[in-house]
C-alpha positions as CSV (number, residue, x, y, z in Angstrom):
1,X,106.7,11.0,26.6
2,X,105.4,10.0,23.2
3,X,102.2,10.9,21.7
4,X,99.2,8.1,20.8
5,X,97.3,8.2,18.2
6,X,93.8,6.7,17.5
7,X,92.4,6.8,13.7
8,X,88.7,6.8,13.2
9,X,87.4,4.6,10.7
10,X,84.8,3.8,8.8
11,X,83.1,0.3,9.6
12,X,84.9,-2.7,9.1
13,X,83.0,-3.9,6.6
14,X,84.5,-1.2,4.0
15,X,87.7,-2.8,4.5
16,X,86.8,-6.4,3.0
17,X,88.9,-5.9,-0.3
18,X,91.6,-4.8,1.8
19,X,94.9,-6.3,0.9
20,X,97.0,-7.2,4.5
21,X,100.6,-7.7,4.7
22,X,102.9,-9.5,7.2
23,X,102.8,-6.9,8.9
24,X,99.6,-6.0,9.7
25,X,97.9,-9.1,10.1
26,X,100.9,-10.1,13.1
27,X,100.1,-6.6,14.9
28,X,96.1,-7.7,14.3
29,X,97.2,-11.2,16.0
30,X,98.9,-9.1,19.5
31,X,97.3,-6.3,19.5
32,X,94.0,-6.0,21.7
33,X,90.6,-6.3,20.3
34,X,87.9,-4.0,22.5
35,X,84.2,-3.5,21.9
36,X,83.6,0.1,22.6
37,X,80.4,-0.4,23.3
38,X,78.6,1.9,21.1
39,X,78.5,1.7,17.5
40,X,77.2,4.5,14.6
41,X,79.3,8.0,14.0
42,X,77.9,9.7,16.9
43,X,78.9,7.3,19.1
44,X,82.4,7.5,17.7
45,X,83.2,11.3,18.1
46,X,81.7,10.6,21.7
47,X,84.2,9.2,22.7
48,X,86.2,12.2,22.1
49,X,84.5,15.2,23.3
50,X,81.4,14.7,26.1
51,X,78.5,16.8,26.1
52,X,76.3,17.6,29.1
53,X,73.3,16.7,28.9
54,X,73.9,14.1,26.1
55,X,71.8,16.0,23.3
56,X,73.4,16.2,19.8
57,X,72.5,20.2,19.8
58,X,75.2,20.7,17.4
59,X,72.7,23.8,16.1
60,X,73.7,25.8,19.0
61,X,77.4,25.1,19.7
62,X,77.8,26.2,15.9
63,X,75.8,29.2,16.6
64,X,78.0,30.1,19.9
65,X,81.1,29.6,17.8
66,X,80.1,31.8,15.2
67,X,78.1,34.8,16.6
68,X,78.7,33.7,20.6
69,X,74.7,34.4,21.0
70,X,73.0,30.9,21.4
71,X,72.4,31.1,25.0
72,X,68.7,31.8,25.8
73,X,67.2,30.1,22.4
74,X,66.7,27.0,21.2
75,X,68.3,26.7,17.2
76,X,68.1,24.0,14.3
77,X,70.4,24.5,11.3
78,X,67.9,24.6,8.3
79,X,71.4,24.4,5.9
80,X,70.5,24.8,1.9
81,X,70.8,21.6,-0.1
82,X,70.7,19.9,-3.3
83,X,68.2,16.8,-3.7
84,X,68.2,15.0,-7.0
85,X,65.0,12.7,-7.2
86,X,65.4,9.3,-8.6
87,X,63.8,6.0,-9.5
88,X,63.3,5.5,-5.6
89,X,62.6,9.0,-4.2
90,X,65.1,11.6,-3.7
91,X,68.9,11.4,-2.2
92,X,71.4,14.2,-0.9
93,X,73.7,15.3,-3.1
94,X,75.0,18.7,-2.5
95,X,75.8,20.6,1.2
96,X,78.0,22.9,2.4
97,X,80.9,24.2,0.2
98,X,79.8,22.3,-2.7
99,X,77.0,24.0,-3.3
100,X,79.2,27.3,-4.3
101,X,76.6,29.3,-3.0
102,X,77.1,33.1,-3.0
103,X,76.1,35.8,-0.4
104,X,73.7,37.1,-3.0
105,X,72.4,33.8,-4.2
106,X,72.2,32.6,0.0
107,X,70.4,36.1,0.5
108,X,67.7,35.5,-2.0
109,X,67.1,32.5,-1.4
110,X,66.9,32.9,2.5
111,X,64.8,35.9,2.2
112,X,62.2,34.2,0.4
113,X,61.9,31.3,2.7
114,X,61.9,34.2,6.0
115,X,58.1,34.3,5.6
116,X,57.6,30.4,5.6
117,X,59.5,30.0,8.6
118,X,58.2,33.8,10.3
119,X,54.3,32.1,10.0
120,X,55.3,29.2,11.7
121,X,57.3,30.8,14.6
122,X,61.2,30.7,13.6
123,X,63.1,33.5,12.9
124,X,65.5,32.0,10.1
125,X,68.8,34.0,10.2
126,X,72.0,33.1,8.3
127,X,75.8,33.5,9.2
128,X,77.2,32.6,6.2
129,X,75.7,31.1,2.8
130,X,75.9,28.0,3.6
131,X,74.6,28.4,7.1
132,X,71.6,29.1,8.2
133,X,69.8,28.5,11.3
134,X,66.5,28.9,13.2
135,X,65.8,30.4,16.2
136,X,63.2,29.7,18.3
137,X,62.1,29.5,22.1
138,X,63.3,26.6,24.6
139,X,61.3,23.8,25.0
140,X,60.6,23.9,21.1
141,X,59.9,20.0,20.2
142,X,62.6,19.0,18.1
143,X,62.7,15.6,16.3
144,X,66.0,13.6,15.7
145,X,67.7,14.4,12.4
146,X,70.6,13.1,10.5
147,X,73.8,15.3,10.1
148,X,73.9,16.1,6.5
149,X,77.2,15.0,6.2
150,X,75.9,11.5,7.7
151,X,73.0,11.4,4.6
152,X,74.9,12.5,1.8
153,X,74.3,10.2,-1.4
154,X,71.3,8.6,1.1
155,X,68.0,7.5,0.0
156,X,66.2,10.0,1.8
157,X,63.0,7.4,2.4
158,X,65.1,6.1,5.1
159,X,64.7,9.3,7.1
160,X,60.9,9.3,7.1
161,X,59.3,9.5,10.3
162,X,55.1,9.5,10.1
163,X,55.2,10.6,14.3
164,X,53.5,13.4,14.5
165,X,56.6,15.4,16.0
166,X,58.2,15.0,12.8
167,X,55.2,15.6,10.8
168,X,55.1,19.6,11.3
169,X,59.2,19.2,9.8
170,X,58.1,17.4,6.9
171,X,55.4,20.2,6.0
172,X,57.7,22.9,6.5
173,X,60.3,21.0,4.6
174,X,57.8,20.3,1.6
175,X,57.0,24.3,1.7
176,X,60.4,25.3,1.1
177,X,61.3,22.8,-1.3
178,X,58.1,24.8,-3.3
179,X,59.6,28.3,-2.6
180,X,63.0,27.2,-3.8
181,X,62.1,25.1,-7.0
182,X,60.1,28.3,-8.4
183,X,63.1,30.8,-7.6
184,X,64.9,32.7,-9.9
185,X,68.2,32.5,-8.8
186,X,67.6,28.8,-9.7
187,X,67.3,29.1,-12.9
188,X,70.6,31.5,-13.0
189,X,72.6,29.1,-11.1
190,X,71.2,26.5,-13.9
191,X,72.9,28.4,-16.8
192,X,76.5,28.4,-15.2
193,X,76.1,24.4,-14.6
194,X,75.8,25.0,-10.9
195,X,73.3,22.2,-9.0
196,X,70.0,23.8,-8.2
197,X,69.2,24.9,-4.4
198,X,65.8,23.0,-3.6
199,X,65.3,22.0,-0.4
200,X,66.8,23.1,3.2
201,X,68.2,20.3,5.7
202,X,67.0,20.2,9.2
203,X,69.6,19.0,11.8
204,X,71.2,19.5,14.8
205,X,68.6,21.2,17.3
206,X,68.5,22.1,20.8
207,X,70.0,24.7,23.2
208,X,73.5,25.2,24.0
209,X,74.8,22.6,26.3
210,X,75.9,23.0,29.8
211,X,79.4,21.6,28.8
212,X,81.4,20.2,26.6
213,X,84.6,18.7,27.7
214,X,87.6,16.7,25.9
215,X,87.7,13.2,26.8
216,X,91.7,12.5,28.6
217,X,94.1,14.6,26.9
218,X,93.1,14.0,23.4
219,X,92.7,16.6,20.2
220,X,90.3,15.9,17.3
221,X,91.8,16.3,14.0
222,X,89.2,16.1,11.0
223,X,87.9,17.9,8.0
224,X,84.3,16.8,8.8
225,X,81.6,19.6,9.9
226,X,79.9,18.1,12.6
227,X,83.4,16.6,14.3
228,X,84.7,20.5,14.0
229,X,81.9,22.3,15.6
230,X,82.3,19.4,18.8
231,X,86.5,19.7,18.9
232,X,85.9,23.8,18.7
233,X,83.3,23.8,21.4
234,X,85.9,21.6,23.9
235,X,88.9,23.4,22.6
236,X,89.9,20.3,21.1
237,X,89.8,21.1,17.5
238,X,93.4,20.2,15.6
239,X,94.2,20.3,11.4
240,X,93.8,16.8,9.8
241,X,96.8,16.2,7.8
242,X,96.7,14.5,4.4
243,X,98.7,11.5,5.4
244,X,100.1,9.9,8.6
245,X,102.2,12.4,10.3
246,X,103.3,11.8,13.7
247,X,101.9,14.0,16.8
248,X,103.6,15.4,19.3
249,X,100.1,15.2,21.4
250,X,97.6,12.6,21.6
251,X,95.5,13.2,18.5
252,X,92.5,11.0,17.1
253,X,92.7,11.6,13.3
254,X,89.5,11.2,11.7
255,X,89.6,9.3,8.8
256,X,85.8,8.7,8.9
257,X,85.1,10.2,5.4
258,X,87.8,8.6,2.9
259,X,86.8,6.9,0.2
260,X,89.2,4.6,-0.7
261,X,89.9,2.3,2.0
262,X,93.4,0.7,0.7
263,X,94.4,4.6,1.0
264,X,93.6,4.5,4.5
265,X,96.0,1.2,5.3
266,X,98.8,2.7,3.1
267,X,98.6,6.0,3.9
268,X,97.5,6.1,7.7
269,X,97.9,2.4,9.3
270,X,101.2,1.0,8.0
271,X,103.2,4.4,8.7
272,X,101.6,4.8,11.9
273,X,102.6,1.4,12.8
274,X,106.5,1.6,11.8
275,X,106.3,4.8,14.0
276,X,105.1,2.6,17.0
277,X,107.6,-0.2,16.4
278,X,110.6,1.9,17.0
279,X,109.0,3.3,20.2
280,X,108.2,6.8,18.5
281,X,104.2,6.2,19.1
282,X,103.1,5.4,22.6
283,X,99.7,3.6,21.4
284,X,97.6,2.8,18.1
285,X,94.3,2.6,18.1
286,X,92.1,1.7,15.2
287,X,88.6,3.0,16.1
288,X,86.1,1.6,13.9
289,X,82.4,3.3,12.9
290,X,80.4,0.0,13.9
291,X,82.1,0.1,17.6
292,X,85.3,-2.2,17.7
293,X,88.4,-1.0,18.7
294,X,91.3,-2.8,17.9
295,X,94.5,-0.9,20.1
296,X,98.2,-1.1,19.5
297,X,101.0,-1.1,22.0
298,X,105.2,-1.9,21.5
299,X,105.7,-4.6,24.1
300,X,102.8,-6.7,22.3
301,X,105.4,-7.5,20.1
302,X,106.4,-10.0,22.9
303,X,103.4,-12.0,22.0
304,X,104.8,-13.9,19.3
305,X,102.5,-17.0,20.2
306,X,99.1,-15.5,19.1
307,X,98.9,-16.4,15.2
308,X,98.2,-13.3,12.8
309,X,95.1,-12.3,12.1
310,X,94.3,-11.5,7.6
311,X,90.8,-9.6,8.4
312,X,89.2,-7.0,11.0
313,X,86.3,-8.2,10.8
C-alpha cells in the first residue's frame, strides 16, 4: 500500500506572492479543506506525537534523551544565546549551532553563571555547549516560555510577562545577562568575529511526561529542535530530505522553517502532487501553521465540477 504524506507549513499568509499553476489551483478546487482546529506551531507538531499530560516539558524529554536521567526532577533548558538590542528593545539572533560555541568557551561561561543559579536553588548542568539545563525539584513553578527556535529574529517585548511567576525568570534572566556581558571569553570570541554570548534562554520546563506516543502510523521528519526531541521521545524521529522525495511510510515532512515560500511549492508541493496523480502517494496533506488543512486524495480528480481555486488563503 502506498505511503501519505503531509507537509507542514508555515501560515498561509507567507504564501501570498505565491505564483499557482493549472495545476495546483484545480487540486485546491477538489481537494478537501479541514480546519484542524488548533492553530500556532505547537499545535501543529501535536498533531503528530501526543504527550500525557499535555505539558510542553520539552526540558526533560531532551534530558532523558541525552543522559536518560530526567525522572525524579523537574528541568528548564537555560540554552546560551545571542541578543542584539535595537531601536525597540532587544531580539534573538543567535541559538544553538550558530553560536559556534566551544566546550571551553560553554564551560566558562556556564561555570560562572553556576553560582547565580546555585543561590537561587538550580543546579545548572550542561550536556553539550549549546545545552544546558536546570535541575530542580517537582512542583517548581514554571512559567510558559517560547521555544527559541519559535522567537528567533523576535522582538523580545512581546515575551514580557509582569505576573509575578514570571517575575523571579526575568531577574534571574537580567543577572546572567550581567555575568555574561563582563566575561572574558566575550571579548575573545569578539576578536575572531564570533556574536557575543549575553544572555541565556529559558524554555521548555517541567518533568518528564508519562507518555509520549505517535499519532496513527506517522514519522516526523524535520531539521527543527523542538520537532526532534518530540519525534525522538515517540520513536518517531525520521531525516528531512532537501526536496520532495517519496516515502515508503507515512511521513509528515516539516517544512515549518523555510524561508522562501515559492521553494516550498516547487520543491515540495508540485512533485508531491505528480507522485499522487499516478497513484504512487496514497494522500497529500498540506498542514498549515495557523490551523487549516487542505488534504489531497487521487479519485478527487473525479470532481471536475468544483472550479479551481488561485489562493490558500
Amino acid at each position: 500500500m502506498s505511503a501519505a504524506a503531509c507537509l507542514l507549513l508555515p501560515s498561509r499568509d507567507q504564501f501570498d506572492a505565491v505564483a499557482f499553476d493549472a495545476t495546483l489551483a484545480r487540486a485546491l478546487g477538489r481537494g478537501d479543506r479541514i480546519d484542524s482546529g488548533g492553530d500556532g506551531r505547537r499545535a501543529q507538531l501535536r498533531r503528530f506525537v501526543r504527550l500525557t499530560p499535555t505539558h510542553w516539558s520539552l526540558a526533560a524529554l531532551a534530558r532523558q534523551e541525552e543522559r536518560g536521567d530526567a525522572a525524579g526532577s523537574a528541568w528548564l533548558r537555560v540554552d546560551p544565546v545571542h541578543v542584539r538590542p535595537d531601536i525597540n528593545g532587544a531580539r534573538l539572533l543567535g541559538w544553538g549551532e550558530g553560536l559556534q560555541l566551544s566546550e571551553e568557551e560553554a564551560h566558562a561561561f556556564s561555570a560562572a553563571l553556576r553560582p547565580l543559579f546555585g543561590d537561587a536553588g538550580f543546579a545548572l548542568e550542561a550536556t553539550s555547549p549549546d545545552h544546558w539545563y536546570l535541575r530542580m525539584e517537582p512542583g517548581t513553578p514554571l512559567p510558559e516560555f517560547r521555544d527559541p527556535a519559535e522567537a528567533l529574529g523576535t522582538d523580545l517585548g512581546d515575551d514580557i510577562d509582569t505576573s509575578p511567576q514570571h517575575r523571579r525568570w526575568r531577574v534571574l534572566a537580567s543577572e546572567a545577562q550581567v555575568v555574561l556581558h563582563n566575561h572574558p571569553a566575550n571579548r575573545e570570541r569578539a576578536r575572531r568575529g564570533l556574536p557575543a554570548v549575553n544572555a541565556v534562554w529559558c524554555w521548555g520546563g517541567g518533568v518528564l511526561p508519562q507518555s509520549v506516543q505517535g499519532v496513527d502510523d506517522w514519522m516526523l521528519a524535520s531539521r527543527d529542535p523542538s520537532a526532534r526531541i518530540l519525534a525522538a521521545a515517540a520513536d518517531r524521529l525520521d531525516t528531512l530530505p532537501t526536496k520532495w522525495t517519496l516515502p515508503a511510510r507515512d511521513v509528515a515532512f516539516d517544512l515549518h522553517r523555510v524561508v522562501k515560500p515559492q521553494a516550498i511549492i516547487d520543491d515540495w508541493v508540485m512533485p508531491a502532487l505528480a507522485d499522487l496523480q499516478r497513484g504512487e502517494l496514497r494522500q497529500q496533506v498540506l498542514d498549515f501553521a495557523d490551523g487549516l488543512r487542505w488534504r489531497f486524495e487521487r479519485q478527487q480528480r473525479w470532481r471536475m465540477f468544483r472550479r479551481p481555486v488561485q489562493t490558500f488563503s
